[in-house]
MARSE-357626 format. One record per residue (C-alpha): chain; x, y, z. Coordinates in steps of 0.1 Angstrom, whole numbers, plus 5000, padded with zeros to 4 digits. Layout:
BEGIN
("A",(X,Y,Z));
...
END
This chain:
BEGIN
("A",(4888,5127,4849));
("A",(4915,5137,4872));
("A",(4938,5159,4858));
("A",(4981,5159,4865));
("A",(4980,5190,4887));
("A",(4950,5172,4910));
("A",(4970,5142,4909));
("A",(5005,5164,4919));
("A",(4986,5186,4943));
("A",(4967,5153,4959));
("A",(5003,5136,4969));
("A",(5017,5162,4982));
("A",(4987,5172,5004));
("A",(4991,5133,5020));
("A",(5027,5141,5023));
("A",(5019,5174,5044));
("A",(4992,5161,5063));
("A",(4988,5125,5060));
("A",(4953,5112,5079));
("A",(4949,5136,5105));
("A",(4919,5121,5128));
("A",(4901,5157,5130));
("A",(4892,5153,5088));
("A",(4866,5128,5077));
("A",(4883,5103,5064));
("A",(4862,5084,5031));
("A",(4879,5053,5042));
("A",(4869,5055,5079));
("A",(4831,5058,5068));
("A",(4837,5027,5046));
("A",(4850,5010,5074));
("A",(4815,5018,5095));
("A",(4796,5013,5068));
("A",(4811,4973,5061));
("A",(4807,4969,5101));
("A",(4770,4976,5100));
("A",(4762,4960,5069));
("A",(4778,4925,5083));
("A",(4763,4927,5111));
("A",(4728,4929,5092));
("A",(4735,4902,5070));
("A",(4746,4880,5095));
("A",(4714,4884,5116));
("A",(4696,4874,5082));
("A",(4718,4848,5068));
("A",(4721,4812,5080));
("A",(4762,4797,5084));
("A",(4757,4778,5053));
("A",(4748,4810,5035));
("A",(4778,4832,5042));
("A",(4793,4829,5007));
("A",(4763,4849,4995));
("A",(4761,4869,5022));
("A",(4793,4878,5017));
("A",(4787,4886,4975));
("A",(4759,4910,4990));
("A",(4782,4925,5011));
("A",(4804,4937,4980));
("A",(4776,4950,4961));
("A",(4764,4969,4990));
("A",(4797,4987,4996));
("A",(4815,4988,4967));
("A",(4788,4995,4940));
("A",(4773,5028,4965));
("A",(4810,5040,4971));
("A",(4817,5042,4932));
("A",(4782,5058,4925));
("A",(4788,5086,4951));
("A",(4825,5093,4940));
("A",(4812,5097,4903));
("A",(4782,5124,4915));
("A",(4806,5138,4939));
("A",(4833,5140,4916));
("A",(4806,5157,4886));
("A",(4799,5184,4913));
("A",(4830,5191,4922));
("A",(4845,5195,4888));
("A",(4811,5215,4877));
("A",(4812,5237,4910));
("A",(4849,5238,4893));
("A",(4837,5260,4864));
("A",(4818,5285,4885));
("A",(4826,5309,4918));
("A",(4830,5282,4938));
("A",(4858,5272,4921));
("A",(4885,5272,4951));
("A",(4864,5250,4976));
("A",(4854,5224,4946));
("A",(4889,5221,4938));
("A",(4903,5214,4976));
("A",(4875,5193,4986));
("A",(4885,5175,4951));
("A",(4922,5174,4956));
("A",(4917,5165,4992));
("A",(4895,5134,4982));
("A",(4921,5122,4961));
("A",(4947,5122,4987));
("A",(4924,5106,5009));
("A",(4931,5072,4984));
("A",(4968,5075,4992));
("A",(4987,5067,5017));
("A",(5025,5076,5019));
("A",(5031,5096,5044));
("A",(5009,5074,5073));
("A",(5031,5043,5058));
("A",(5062,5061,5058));
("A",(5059,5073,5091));
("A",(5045,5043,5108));
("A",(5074,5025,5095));
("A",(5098,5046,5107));
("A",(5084,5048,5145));
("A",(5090,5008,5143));
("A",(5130,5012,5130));
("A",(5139,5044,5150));
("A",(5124,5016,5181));
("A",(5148,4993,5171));
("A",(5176,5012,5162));
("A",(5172,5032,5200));
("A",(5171,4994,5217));
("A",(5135,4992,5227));
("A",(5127,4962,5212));
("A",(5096,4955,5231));
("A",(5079,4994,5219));
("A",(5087,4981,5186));
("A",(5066,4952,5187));
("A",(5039,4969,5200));
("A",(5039,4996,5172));
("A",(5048,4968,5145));
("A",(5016,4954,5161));
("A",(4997,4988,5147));
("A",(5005,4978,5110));
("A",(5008,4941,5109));
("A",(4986,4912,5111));
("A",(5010,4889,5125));
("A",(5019,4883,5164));
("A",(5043,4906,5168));
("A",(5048,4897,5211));
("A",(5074,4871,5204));
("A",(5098,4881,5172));
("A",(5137,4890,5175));
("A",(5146,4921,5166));
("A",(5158,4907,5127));
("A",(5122,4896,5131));
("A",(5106,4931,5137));
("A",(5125,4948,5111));
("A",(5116,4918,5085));
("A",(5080,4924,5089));
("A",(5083,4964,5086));
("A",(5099,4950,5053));
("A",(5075,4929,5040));
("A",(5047,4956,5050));
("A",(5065,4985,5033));
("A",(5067,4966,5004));
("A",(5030,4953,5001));
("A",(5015,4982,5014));
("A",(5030,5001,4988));
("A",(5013,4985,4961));
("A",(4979,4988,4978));
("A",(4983,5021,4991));
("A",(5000,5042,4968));
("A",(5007,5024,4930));
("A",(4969,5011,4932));
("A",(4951,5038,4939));
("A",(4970,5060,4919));
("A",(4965,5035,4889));
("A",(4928,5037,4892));
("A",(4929,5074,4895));
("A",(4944,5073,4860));
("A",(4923,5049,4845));
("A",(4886,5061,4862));
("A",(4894,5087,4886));
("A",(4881,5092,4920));
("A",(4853,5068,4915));
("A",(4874,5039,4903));
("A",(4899,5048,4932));
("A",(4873,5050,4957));
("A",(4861,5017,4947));
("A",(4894,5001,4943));
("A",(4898,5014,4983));
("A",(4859,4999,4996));
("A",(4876,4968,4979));
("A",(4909,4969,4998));
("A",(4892,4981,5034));
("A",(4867,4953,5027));
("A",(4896,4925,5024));
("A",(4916,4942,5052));
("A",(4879,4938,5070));
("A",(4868,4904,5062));
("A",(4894,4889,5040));
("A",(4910,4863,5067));
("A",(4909,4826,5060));
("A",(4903,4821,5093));
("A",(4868,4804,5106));
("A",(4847,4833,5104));
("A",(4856,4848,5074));
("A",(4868,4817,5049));
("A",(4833,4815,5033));
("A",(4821,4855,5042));
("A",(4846,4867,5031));
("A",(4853,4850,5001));
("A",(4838,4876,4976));
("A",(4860,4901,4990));
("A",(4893,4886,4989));
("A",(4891,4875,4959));
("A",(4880,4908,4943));
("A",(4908,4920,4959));
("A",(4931,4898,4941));
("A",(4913,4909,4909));
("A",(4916,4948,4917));
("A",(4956,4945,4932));
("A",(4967,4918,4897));
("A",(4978,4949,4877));
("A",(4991,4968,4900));
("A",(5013,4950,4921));
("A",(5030,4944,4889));
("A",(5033,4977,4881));
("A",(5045,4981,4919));
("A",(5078,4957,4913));
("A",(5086,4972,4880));
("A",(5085,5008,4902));
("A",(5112,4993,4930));
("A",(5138,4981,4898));
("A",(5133,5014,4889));
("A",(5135,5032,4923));
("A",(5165,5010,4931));
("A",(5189,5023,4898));
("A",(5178,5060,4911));
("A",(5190,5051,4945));
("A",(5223,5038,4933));
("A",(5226,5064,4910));
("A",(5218,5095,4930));
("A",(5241,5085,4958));
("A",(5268,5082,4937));
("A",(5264,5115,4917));
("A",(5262,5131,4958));
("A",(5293,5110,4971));
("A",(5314,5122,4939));
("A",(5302,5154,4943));
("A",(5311,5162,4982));
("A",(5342,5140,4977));
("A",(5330,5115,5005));
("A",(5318,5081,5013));
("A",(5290,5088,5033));
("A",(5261,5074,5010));
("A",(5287,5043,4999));
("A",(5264,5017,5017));
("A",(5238,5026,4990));
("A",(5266,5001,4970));
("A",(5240,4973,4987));
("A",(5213,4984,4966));
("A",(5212,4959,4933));
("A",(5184,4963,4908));
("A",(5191,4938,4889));
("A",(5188,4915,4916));
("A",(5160,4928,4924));
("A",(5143,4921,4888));
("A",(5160,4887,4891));
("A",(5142,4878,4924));
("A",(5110,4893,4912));
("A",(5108,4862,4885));
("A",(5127,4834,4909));
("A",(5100,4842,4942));
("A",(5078,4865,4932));
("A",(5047,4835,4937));
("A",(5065,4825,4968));
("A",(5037,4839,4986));
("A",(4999,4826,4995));
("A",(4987,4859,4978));
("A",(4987,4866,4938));
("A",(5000,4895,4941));
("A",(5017,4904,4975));
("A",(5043,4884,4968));
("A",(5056,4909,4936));
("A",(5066,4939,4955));
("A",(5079,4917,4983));
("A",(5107,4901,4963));
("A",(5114,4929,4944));
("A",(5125,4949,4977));
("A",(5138,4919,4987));
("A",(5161,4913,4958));
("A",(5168,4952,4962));
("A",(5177,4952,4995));
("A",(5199,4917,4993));
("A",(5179,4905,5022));
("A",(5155,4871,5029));
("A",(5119,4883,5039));
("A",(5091,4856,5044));
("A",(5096,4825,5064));
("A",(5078,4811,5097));
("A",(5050,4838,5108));
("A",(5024,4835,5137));
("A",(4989,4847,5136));
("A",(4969,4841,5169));
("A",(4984,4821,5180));
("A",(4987,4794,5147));
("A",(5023,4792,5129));
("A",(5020,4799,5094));
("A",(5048,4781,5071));
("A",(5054,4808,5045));
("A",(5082,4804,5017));
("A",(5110,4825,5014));
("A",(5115,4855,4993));
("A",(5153,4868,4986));
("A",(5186,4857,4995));
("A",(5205,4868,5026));
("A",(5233,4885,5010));
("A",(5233,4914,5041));
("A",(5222,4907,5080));
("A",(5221,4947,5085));
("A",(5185,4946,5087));
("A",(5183,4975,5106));
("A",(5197,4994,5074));
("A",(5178,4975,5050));
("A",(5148,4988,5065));
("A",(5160,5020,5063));
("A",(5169,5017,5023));
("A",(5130,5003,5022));
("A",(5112,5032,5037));
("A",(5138,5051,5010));
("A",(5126,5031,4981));
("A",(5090,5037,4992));
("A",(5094,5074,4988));
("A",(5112,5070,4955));
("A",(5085,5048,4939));
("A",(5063,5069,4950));
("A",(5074,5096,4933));
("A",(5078,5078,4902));
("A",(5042,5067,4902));
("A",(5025,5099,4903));
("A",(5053,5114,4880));
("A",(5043,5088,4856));
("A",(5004,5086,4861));
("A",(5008,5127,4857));
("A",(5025,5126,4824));
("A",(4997,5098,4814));
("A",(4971,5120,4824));
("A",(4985,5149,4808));
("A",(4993,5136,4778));
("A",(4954,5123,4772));
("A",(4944,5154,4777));
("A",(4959,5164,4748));
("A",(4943,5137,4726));
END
């Protein structure tokens, strides 16, 4: 099992580095891996076959993934116990950091804000475009800062809570599988022609693997958002100044309240969670009328526009990403701590 000081270690690695493109990445040779593998079954499966096709693809990524985590992961912590101790332990702490991703979520949100807030509205569609399935060519600038929104939010879940909650529960090869299953729906996952039936399996294991949580993910943000409030009133009272009052927008208990009023108010199971709970947090509406290729998709609305500053909504949501962050891997540390104990 992974132990608090690999998980600690681990997140602060991916906040110092991030994905830098010179390391193999485990997620990047998943990626090639589910490209070759389609491409096989659908030069040996008929149209009418794609569902299973599809099944076959899971078992051929996900069950491989999770079998080469565990034997990595025994060598590792064995090569742990001997001289080799030093490299076991990095290439072990670096694997684990390769399942989160903060600081490449962070950062890409902030290029897309620091866009808008400078004026260029049109560089930040085209870096929204980077982390976004949506068409991104067309939306106002309330539109741009929206989506970095809704992505924060939902991206936290899958890339940071999730992967830290499997650590916990199976270590690396439970969080290695829990990412083939997430690179696999970000893959093939569409309900679009070509993947509704291939990629079927995938989606819906997806749903499975994200249930828990995404739940655990809008619990997180009520939390995150009472820190928020708190801390910037403890730093206002102590310097004697105003300059974090706008923090005074931040409402927790709005944001529980929203999670229960809209939190299915999304075609996902579990998207939809993390969504309303920044929404309700922030005071702002997310959802609503979204293009892809082309096709307007009707979505519901999430939250209540109690604030138009966007622009500083976004920048309370790349905030509250950090903060739950940090209380998820405070909290999955003390867990693992504690059961090592037992």
């Amino acid at each position: 099992m992974i132990g608090p000081f690999d998980l600690i270690f681990a997140f602060f690695l991916d906040l110092a580095i991030g994905d830098p493109r010179w390391l193999p990445h485990p997620v990047r040779i998943i990626g090639r891996g589910i490209s070759r593998i389609e491409n096989f079954l659908r030069r040996h499966f008929s149209e009418t076959a794609e569902k299973t096709a599809g099944i076959l693809l899971v078992i051929m990524i996900v069950i491989p993934v999770a079998v080469a985590a565990f034997l990595l992961q025994k060598a590792l912590l064995w090569s742990s116990a001997d001289l080799l101790m030093p490299a076991g332990m990095i290439v072990l702490v670096y694997l684990v950091s390769s399942t989160l991703a903060h600081r490449g979520l962070r950062d890409s949100a902030r290029l897309v804000i620091e866009s808008v807030r400078d004026g260029a509205l049109e560089a930040s569609r085209r870096k929204l475009a980077m982390i976004v399935g949506r068409d991104t060519e067309k939306l106002s600038e309330q539109g741009v800062l929206r989506a970095t929104i809704e992505t924060l939010a939902e991206n936290l879940s899958d890339g940071i809570v999730a992967p830290i909650f499997y650590l916990v529960i199976g270590g690396l090869p439970l969080a290695m599988a829990y990412k083939a299953i997430n690179t696999l729906d970000s893959m093939v996952g569409y309900k679009n022609e070509r993947y509704i039936r291939f990629g079927w399996a995938s989606a819906r294991l997806d749903d499975i693997a994200n249930y828990i949580p995404a739940r655990i993910t809008g619990i997180l943000i009520v939390l995150a958002t009472f820190i928020l409030i708190i801390a910037g009133g403890l730093i206002n009272r102590l310097s004697r100044s105003n300059s974090l009052n706008r923090l005074n927008g931040l409402n927790g208990l709005n944001s529980f309240r929203i999670i229960f009023r809209d939190g299915r108010n999304h075609s996902s199971p579990n998207s939809g969670i993390p969504e309303a709970a920044m929404a309700g947090a922030l005071g702002v509406r997310l959802g609503g009328p979204s293009t892809y290729g082309g096709i307007t998709v009707e979505k519901p609305y999430i939250g209540d526009s109690l604030s138009e500053d966007y622009l500083l909504a976004s920048q309370h949501a790349v905030a509250m990403v950090s903060v739950t962050s940090l209380l998820a891997v405070s909290a999955a540390a003390v867990i693992s701590g504690l059961r090592s104990f037992l």
